[in-house]
N, C-alpha and C positions, 0 to 999 in steps of 0.2 A: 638804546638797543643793546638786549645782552649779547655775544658771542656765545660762541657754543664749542666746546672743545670736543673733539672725538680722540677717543683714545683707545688703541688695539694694544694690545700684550699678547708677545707669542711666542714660539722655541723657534728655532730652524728647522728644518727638516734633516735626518738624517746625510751626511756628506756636503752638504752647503756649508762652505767658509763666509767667516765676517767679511772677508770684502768683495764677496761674491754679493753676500747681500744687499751690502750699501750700495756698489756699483746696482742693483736692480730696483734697490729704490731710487737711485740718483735716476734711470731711466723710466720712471712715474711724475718725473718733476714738472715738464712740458702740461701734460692732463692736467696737474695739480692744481699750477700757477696759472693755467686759462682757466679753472673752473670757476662760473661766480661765487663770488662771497668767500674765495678762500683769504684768509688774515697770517699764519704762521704755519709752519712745519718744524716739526724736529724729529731726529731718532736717537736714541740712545738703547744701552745694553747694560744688566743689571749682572752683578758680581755672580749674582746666579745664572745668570745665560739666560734671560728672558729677555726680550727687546719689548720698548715701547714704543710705537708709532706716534705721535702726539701732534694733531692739526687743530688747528683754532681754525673756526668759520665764521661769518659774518652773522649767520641764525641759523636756524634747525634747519629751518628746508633747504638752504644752501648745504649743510650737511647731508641732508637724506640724498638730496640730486646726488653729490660727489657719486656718492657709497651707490646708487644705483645705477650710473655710467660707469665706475672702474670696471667690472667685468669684460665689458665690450673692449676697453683698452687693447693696444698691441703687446704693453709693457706687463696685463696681467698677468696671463698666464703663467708665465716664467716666472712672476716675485710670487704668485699662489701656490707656485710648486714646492719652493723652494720654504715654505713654511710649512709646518706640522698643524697639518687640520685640527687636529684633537686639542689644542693648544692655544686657539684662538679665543681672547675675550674683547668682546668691544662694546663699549659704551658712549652715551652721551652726556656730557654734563654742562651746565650754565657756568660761565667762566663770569664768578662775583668780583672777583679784583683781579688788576694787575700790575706790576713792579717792573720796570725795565731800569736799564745801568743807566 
């Protein structure tokens, strides 16, 4: 079975601090970790100010489901705010290998 990585890249939205943001994605974690088929999460932020979301899933449709329950979430609204619409890119990719420590 391949996984499936989904991965978002985006700005903050104007007046949101870094750790305004992490604290709103740490309160996405609950949905995350019950969604099926979730495998990993990370975030990170790029010397350029761009953040990357980055979740591994167990297959595509475990991916598509996630992505079409967030909305409903309690925790979206507030981390959708807090991103710059214009700024969002997301995709899917087949995750071919992986390395752990």
């Amino acid at each position: 079975m391949t996984h499936v990585a989904e991965i978002v890249t985006f700005t903050l939205a104007k007046g949101t601090t870094q750790d305004e943001f992490v604290k709103l994605s740490q309160a996405s974690e609950a949905f995350v970790r019950a969604a099926p088929g979730f495998a990993h999460r990370q975030l990170s932020l790029g010397q350029d100010g761009r953040w990357t979301d980055y979740v591994v899933w167990t297959d595509m449709q475990a991916a598509q489901n996630a992505a079409a329950q967030f909305p409903q979430q309690d925790c979206a609204a507030a981390m959708m705010a807090a991103i710059d619409p214009d700024s969002v890119q997301m995709r899917h990719e087949n995750v071919l290998w992986n390395m752990t420590a």
